[in-house]
C-alpha positions as CSV (number, residue, x, y, z in Angstrom):
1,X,5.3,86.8,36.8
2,X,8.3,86.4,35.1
3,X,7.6,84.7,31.4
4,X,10.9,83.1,29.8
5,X,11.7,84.1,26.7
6,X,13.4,81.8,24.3
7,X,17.3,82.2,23.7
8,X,20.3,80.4,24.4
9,X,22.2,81.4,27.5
10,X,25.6,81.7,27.1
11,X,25.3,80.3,22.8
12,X,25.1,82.3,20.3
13,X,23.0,81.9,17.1
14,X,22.9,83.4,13.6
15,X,22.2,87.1,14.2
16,X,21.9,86.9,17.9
17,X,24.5,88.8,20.0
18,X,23.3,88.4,23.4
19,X,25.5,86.4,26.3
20,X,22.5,86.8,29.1
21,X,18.6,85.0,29.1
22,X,16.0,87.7,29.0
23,X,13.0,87.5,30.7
24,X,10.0,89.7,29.3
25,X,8.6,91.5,32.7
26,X,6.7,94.2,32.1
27,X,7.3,96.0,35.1
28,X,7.4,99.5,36.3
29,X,11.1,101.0,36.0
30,X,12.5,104.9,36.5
31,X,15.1,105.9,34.9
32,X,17.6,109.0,35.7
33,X,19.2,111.0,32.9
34,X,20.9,114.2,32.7
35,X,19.2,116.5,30.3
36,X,21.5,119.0,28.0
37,X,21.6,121.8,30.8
38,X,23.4,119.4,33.4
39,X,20.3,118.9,35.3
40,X,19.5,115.3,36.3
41,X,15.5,114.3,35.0
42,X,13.9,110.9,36.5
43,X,11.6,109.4,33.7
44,X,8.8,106.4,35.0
45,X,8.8,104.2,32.3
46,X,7.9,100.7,32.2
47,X,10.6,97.9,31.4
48,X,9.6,95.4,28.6
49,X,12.2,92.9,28.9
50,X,15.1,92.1,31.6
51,X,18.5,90.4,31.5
52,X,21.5,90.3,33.7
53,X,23.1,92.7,31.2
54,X,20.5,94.7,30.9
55,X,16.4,95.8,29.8
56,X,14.4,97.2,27.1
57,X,12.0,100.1,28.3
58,X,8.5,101.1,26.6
59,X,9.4,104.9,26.2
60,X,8.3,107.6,23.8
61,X,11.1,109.7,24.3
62,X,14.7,109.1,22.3
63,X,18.0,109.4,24.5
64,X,20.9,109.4,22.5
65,X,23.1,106.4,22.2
66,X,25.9,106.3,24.8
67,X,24.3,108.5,27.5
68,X,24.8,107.5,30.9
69,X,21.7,106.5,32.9
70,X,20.9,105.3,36.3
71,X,17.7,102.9,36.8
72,X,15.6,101.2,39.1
73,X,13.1,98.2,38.2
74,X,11.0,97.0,40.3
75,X,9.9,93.1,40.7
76,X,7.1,91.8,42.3
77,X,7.1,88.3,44.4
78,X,4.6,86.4,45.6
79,X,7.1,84.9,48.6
80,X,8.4,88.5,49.0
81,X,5.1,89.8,50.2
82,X,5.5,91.1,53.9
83,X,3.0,93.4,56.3
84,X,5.9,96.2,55.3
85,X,5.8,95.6,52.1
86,X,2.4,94.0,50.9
87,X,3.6,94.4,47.0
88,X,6.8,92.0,47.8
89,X,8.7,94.3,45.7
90,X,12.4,93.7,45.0
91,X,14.9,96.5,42.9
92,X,16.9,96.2,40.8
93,X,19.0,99.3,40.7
94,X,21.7,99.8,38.0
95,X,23.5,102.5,35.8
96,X,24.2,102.0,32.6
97,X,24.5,103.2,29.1
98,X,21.5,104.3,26.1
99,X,22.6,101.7,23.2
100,X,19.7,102.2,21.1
101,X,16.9,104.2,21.1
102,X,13.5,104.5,18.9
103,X,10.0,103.8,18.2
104,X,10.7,100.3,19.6
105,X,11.9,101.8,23.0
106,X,15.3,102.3,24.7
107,X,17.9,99.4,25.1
108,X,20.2,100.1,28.1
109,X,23.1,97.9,29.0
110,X,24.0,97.7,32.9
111,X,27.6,98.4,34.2
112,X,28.5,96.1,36.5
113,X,27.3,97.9,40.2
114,X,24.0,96.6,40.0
115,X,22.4,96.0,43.5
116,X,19.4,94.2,44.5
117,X,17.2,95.6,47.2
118,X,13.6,95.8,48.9
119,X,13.7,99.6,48.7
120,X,13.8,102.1,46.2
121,X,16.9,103.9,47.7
122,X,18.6,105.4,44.6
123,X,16.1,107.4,42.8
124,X,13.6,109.8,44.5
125,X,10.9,111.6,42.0
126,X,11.7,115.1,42.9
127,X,15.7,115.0,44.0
């Protein structure tokens, strides 16, 4: 499921910045963001890569840089798989902040409430 991508934890190289191992997932993701009116829009996106600091998401949309953002991937697990939940889905649920955003997708970096759960609990499509 998860495939390991190659880069030091915790060592930095030439031209690499990051403190956390990323994992590319390719997993389904929502993201919430609030649009220039004030109003709060949920996005389904899917997530491309996944750290402990934070995930790249496929999207076709830019955010700018900076804006706040709450999100919810979702992980599937073999040994998580239950007659409730026949997926064995665990969420990751996070805010966060836009730090890039283009053609290549949308980098977000998590603040530090992230919670782990078997339910989608934080973002409803339609709230």
């Amino acid at each position: 499921m998860l495939s390991k991508r190659i880069v030091n934890y915790g060592l930095k190289t030439m031209g690499e910045r990051r403190k956390f191992e990323r994992f590319e997932v390719n997993v389904p993701a929502r993201l919430e963001i609030l649009t220039q009116e004030g109003q709060p829009e949920v996005i389904d996106l899917e997530a491309s890569s996944l750290s402990a600091g934070g995930t790249l998401l496929i999207s076709g949309r830019p955010v700018p840089a900076g804006s706040p953002v709450r999100i919810e991937v979702a992980l599937k697990f073999e040994e998580l798989k239950t007659i409730e939940d026949p997926e064995g889905t665990l969420v990751i649920a996070a805010t966060g902040r836009v730090l890039r955003s283009g053609p290549e997708g949308m980098a977000i970096r998590f603040n530090e409430d992230y919670d782990i759960t078997k339910n989608l609990k934080l973002i409803r499509k339609g709230n």
